[in-house]
N, C-alpha and C positions, 0 to 999 in steps of 0.2 A: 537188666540195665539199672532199675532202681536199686539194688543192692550195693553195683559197684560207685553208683552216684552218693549215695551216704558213705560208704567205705571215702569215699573224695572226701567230704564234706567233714566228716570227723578226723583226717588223717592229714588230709593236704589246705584245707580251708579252714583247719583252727587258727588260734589265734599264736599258737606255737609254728606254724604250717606257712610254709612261702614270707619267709625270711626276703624281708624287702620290698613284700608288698604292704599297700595300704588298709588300714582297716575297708573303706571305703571299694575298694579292689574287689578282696576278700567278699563284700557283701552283695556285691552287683552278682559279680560269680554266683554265688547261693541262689539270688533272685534269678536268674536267669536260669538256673539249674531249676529251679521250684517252679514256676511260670511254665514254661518253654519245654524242656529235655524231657521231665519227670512224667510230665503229661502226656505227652505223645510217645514218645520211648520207652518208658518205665515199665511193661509188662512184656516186655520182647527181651531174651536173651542176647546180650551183645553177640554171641555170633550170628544171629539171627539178621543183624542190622548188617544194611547193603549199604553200599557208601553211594550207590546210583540213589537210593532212598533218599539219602540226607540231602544231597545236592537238588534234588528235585523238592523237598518240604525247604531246604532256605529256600528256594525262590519262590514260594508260594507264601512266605512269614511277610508280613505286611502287620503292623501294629500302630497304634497313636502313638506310641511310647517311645518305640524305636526306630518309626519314619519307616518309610519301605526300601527296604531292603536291594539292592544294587545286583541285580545277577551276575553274577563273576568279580565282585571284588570284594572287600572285607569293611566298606565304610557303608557310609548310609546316606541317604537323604534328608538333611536337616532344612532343608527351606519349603519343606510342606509339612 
């Protein structure tokens, strides 16, 4: 996973990379890829990764940063 994660980050998250996105965009992406993916995922072969896994670690992801996280939807908790 970590391989294909730089392969992103040098290809699709340069500054040549996603045509229309914002710097700002672009860098959350990276942070969250650094923080978050790289850590937990990054020594397991993407085929390795089960999508039962993933769904089960977001709803376990709870942070100060990004409020706790919403099981089954894609926003967050901003009033805690």
């Amino acid at each position: 996973m970590a391989e294909a994660v730089e392969h992103y980050k040098l290809h699709e998250l340069a500054d040549s990379g996603h045509e229309g996105e914002a710097y700002s965009t672009r860098n959350r992406k990276t942070r969250v890829l650094n923080r978050w993916i790289v850590p937990h995922w990054g020594k397991l072969e993407l085929r390795a990764i089960k999508t039962v896994a993933v769904e089960q670690w977001l709803k376990t992801l709870v942070t100060e940063k990004l409020g706790k996280w919403k099981a089954g939807t894609d926003t967050r908790d901003s009033r805690n």
